[in-house]
C-alpha positions in Angstrom: -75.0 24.6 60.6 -76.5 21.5 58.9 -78.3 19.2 60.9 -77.4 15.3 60.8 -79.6 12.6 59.9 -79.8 9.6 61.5 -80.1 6.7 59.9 -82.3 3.5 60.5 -79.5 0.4 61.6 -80.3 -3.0 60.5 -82.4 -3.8 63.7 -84.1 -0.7 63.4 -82.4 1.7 66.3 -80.7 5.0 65.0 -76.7 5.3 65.2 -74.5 8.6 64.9 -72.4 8.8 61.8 -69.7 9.4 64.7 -70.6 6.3 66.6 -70.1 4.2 63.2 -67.1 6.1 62.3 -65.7 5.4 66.0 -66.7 1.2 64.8 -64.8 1.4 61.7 -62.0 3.0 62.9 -61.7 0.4 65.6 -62.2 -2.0 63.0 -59.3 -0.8 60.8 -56.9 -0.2 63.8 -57.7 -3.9 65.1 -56.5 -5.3 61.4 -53.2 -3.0 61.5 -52.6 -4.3 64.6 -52.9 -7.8 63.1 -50.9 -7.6 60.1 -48.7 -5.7 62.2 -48.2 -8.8 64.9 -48.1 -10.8 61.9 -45.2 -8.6 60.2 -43.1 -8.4 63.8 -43.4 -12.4 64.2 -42.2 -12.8 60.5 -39.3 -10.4 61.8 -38.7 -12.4 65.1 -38.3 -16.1 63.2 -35.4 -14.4 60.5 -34.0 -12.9 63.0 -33.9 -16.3 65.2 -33.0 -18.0 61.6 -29.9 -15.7 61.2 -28.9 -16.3 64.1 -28.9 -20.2 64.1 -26.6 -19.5 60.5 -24.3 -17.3 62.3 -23.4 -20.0 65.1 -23.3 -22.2 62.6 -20.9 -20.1 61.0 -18.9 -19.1 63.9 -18.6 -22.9 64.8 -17.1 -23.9 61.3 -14.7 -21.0 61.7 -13.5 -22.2 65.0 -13.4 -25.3 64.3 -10.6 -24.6 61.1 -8.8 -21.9 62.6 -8.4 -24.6 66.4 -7.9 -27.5 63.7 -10.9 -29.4 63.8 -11.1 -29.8 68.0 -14.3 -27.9 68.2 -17.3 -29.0 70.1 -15.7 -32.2 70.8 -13.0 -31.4 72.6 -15.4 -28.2 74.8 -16.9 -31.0 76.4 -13.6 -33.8 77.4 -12.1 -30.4 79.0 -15.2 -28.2 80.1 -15.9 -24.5 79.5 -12.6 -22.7 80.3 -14.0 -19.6 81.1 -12.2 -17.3 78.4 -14.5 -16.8 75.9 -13.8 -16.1 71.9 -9.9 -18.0 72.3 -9.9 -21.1 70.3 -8.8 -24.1 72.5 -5.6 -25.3 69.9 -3.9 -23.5 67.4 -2.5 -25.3 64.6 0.6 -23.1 64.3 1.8 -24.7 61.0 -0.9 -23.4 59.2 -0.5 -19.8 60.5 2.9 -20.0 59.1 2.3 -21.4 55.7 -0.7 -18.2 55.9 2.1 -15.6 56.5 3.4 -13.3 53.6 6.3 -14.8 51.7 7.4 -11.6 50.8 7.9 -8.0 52.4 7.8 -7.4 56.1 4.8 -7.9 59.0 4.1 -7.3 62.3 2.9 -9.6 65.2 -0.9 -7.7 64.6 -0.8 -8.6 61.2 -0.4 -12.1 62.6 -3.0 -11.2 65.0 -5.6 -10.6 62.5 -5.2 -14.1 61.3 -6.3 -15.8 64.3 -8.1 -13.1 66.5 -8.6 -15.0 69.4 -5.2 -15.7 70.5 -3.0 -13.9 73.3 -0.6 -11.7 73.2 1.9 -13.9 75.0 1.3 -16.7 73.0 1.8 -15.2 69.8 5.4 -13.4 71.0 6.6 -16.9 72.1 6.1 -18.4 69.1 6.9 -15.5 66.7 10.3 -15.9 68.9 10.1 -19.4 68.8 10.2 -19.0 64.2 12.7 -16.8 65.1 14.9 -19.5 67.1 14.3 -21.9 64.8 15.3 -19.9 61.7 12.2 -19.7 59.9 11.7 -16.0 60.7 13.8 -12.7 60.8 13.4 -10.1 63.3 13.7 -6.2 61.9 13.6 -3.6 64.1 13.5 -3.4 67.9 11.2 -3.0 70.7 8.0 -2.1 69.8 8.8 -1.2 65.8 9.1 -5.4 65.3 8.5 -6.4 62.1 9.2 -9.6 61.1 10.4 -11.3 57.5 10.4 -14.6 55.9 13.9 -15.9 54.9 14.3 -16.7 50.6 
């Protein structure tokens, strides 16, 4: 087996090659620690960023689909507990954003404004069936619903 040299350090001791690799690996693992803080901080402020757009997002939406009473009208009547209903509906617009043609059901209507209850929506799929601007097809649970020509 070979025998290792030692060599002379700068202030004139003798190190182990082991002892320097030990110093440079140290050295490298502190920098990819580093960049790697660096990388997951980088990570941490897009992720905060997205989030802040999403709100944003989810606020806008809100606000058109309750018919512009968003934040305003949270804080006249408080925080009502239910979370993800909007607080006014503007029914009008629902209708105009239901098929003219061909048949639907009340979760077809559901998927246009997610948030609202199942109550809600019957009454006032019954209540365009009252007032003529609806036809009921089927019974029961096979509903399905049509827009008079």
């Amino acid at each position: 087996m070979p025998v290792r040299r030692r060599r002379a350090t700068a202030d004139g001791r003798h190190a182990s090659t082991l002892t320097e690799l030990r110093k440079e690996a140290a050295t490298v693992i502190r920098r990819l620690q580093r960049a790697g803080r660096a990388q997951l901080h980088a990570i941490e402020r897009e992720i905060a960023q997205l989030n802040t757009r999403r709100e944003a997002l989810l606020r806008e939406l809100n606000a058109t689909l309750t018919g512009g009473r968003g934040a305003s009208a949270r804080g006249r009547r408080g925080r009502s507990g239910i979370v993800g209903r909007p607080l006014r509906i503007d029914w009008a617009q629902v209708y105009t954003r239901l098929p003219k043609q061909g048949t639907f059901g009340a979760s077809d209507v559901k998927k246009l404004i997610p948030g609202v209850a199942p109550g809600t929506l019957s009454q006032r799929l019954t209540g365009w069936v009252r007032e003529k601007k609806l036809r009921r097809t089927g019974s029961r649970r096979g509903t399905r619903y049509t827009r008079p020509a």
